[in-house]
C-alpha positions as CSV (number, residue, x, y, z in Angstrom):
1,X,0.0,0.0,0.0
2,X,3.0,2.4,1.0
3,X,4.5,2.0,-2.7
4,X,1.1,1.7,-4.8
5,X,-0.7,4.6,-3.0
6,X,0.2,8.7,-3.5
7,X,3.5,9.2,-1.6
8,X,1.4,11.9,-0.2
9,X,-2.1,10.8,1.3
10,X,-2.0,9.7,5.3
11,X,-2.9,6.5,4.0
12,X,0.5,5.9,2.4
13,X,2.5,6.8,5.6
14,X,0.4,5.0,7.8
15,X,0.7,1.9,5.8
16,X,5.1,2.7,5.7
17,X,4.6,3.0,9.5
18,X,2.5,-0.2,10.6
19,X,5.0,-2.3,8.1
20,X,8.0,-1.0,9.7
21,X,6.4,-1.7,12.7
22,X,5.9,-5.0,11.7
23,X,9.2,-5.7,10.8
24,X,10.8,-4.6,13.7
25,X,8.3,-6.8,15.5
26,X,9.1,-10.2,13.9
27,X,11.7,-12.5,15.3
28,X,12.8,-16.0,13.6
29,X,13.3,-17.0,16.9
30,X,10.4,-16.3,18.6
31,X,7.0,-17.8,17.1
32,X,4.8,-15.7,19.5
33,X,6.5,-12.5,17.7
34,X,4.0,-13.5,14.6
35,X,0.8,-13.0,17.0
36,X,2.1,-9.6,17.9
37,X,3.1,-8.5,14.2
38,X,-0.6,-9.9,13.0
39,X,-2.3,-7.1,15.5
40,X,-0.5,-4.5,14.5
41,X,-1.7,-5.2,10.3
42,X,-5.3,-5.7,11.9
43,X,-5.3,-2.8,14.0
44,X,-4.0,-0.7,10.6
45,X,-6.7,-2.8,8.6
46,X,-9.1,-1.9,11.1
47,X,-9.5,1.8,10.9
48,X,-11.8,3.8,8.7
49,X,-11.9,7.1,7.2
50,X,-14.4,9.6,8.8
51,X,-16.9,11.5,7.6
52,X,-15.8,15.2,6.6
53,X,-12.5,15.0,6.2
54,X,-9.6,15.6,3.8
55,X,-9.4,12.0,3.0
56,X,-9.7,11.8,-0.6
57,X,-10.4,8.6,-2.6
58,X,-7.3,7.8,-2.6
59,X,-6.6,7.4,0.8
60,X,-9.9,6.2,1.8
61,X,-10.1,2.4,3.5
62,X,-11.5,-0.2,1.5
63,X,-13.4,-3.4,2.5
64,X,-12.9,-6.1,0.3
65,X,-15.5,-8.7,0.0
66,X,-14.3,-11.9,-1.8
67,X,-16.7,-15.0,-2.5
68,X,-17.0,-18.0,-4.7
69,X,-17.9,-18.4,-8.4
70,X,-17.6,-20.6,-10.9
71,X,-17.4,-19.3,-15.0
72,X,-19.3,-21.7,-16.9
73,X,-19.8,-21.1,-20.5
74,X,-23.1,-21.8,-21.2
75,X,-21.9,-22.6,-24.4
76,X,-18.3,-22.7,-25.7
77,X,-16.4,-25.6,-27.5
78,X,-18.7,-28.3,-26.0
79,X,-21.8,-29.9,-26.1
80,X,-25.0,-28.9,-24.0
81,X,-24.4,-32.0,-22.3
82,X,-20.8,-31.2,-21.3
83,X,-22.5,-27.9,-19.3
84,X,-24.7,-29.8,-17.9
85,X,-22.7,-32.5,-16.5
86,X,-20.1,-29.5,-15.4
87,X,-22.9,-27.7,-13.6
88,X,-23.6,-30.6,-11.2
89,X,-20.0,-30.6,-10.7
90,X,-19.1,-27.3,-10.0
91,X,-22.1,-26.9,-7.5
92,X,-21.0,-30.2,-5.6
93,X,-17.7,-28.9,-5.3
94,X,-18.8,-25.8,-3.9
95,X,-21.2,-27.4,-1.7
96,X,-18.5,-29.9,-0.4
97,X,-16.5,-26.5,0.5
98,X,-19.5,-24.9,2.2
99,X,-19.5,-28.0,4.5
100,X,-16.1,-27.7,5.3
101,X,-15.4,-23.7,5.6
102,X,-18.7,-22.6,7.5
103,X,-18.0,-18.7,6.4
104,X,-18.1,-19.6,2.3
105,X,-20.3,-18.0,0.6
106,X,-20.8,-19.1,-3.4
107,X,-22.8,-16.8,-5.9
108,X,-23.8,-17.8,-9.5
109,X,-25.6,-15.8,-12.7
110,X,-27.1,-18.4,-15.3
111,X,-30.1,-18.6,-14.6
112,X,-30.3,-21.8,-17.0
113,X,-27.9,-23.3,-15.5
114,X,-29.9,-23.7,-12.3
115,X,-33.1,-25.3,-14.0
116,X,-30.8,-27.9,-15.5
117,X,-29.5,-28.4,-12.4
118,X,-32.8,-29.1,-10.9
119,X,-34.2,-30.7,-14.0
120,X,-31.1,-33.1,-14.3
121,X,-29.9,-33.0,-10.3
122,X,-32.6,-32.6,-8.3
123,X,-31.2,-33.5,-5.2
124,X,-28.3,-31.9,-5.8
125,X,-30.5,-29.0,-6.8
126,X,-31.9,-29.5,-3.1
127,X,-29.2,-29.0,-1.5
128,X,-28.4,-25.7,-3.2
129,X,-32.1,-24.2,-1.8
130,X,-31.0,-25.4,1.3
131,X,-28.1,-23.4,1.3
132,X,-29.4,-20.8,-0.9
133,X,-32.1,-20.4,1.8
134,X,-31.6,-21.9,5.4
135,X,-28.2,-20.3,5.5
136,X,-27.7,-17.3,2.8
137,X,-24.8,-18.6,1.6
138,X,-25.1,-19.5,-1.7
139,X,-27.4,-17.4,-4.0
140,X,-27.6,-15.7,-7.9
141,X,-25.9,-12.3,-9.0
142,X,-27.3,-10.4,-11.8
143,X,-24.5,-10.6,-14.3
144,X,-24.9,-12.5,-17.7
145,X,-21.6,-14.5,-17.6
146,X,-21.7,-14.5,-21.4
147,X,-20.0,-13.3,-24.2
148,X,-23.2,-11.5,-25.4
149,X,-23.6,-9.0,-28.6
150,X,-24.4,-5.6,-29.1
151,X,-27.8,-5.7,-29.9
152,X,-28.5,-7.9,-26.7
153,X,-26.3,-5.9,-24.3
154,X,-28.1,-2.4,-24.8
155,X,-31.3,-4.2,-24.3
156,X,-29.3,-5.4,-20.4
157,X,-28.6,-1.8,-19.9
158,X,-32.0,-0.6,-19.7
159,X,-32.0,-2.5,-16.8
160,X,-29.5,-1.0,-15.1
161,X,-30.9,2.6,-13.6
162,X,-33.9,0.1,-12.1
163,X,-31.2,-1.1,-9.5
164,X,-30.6,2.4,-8.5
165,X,-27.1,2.5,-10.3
166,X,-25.8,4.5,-13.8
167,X,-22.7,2.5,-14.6
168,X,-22.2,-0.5,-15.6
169,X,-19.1,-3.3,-15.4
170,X,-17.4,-4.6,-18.4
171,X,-14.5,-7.4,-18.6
172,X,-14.5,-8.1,-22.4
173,X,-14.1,-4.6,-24.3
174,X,-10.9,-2.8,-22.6
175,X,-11.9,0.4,-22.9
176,X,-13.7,3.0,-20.6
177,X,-17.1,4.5,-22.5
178,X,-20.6,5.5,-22.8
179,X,-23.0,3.1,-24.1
180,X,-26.6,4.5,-25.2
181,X,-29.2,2.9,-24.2
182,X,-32.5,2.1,-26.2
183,X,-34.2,5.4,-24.8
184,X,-31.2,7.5,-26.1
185,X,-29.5,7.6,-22.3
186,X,-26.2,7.7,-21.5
187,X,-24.1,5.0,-19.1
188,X,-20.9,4.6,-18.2
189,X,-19.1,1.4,-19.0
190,X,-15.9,0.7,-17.0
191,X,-13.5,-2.4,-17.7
192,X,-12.3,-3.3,-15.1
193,X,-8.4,-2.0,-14.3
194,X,-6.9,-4.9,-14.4
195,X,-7.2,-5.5,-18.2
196,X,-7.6,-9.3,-17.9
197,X,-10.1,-11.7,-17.1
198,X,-7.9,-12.8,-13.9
199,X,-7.7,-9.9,-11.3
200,X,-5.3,-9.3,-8.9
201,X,-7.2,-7.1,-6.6
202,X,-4.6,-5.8,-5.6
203,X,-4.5,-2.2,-3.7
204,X,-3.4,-0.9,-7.1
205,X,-6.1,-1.7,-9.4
206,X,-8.6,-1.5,-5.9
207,X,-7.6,2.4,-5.8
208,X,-8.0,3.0,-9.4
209,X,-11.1,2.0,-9.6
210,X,-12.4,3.8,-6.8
211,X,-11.4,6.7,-8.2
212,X,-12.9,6.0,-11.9
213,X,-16.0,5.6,-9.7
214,X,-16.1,8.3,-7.9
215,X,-15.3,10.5,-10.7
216,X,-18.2,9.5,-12.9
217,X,-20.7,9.0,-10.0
């Protein structure tokens, strides 16, 4: 954070201070000196910008949420079939790892991927309800998780000012622009700053992004 943040925000020289910190803390010798070094990252990680004050984006805190998903192409360079079979795969890996790691949390977008699931698996299907409903840990995200054309994305995009939102998130056209929707709106599309398919998340692309945010919100 010290090197990928502005040399001059607070945020910068607070990170520089708690690493030094850490550092000087550690001891090869002494496993109890890793304890001591974790509270010190966890009381930096732990703090939050206020309200009102200089703090710009760039030094704001971030929380980071990460959680589960599997990229399934519908429909790629195999059969229906394959998908299918891959479905009831993926969800009874993720289910396996939900049983193991109580605080997983596993979110999917094809919505047809589902009703094969219950069509084909139903009481593998079953078990995802269960999940999906008893705990809250496993649920749907409103994303298309396909390659999908021009005439069928601006028809998505009308959708988007009913969430309550004007921009949009784009991993397959590396550019940052306005799309028009079908009532002659603007939105802002953002790809994402990492320029791949495989983010880092990392505090540099985290920071950029909240800025590009900010900006156009």
């Amino acid at each position: 954070m010290a090197k990928d943040l502005s040399e001059d925000s607070q945020l910068s020289s607070d990170a520089l201070y708690a690493a030094n910190m850490i550092v000087n803390t550690l001891r090869r010798s002494d496993p109890t000196s890793v304890g001591r070094a974790k509270l010190i990252s966890t009381e930096f990680f732990s703090r939050r910008s206020l309200p009102n004050t200089a703090h710009t984006a760039w030094t704001a805190r971030h929380v980071v949420t990460a959680v589960g998903n599997c990229h399934i192409d519908t429909a790629w360079l195999w059969p229906y079939a394959e998908t299918k079979r891959k479905v009831a795969r993926s969800f009874a890996t993720q289910l396996s790892l939900m049983d193991k790691y109580p605080e997983y949390v596993f979110t999917a977008s094809q919505a047809q991927q589902f009703a094969w699931l219950e069509e084909g698996y139903p009481d593998l299907f079953r078990r995802v309800v269960e999940k999906a409903t008893a705990a809250s840990r496993l649920g749907p995200v409103d994303e298309t998780g396909m390659a999908v054309d021009e005439s069928f994305a601006s028809k998505t995009q009308q959708f988007v000012p009913i969430g309550g939102t004007h921009i949009r998130i784009c991993s397959t056209a590396p550019s940052n622009r306005e799309k028009i929707r079908l009532d002659g709106t603007p939105i802002l599309t953002h790809f994402s700053p990492a320029d791949t398919y495989v983010a880092q998340g990392n505090v540099k692309e985290i920071s950029f992004w909240f800025v590009i945010v900010s900006i156009n919100c």
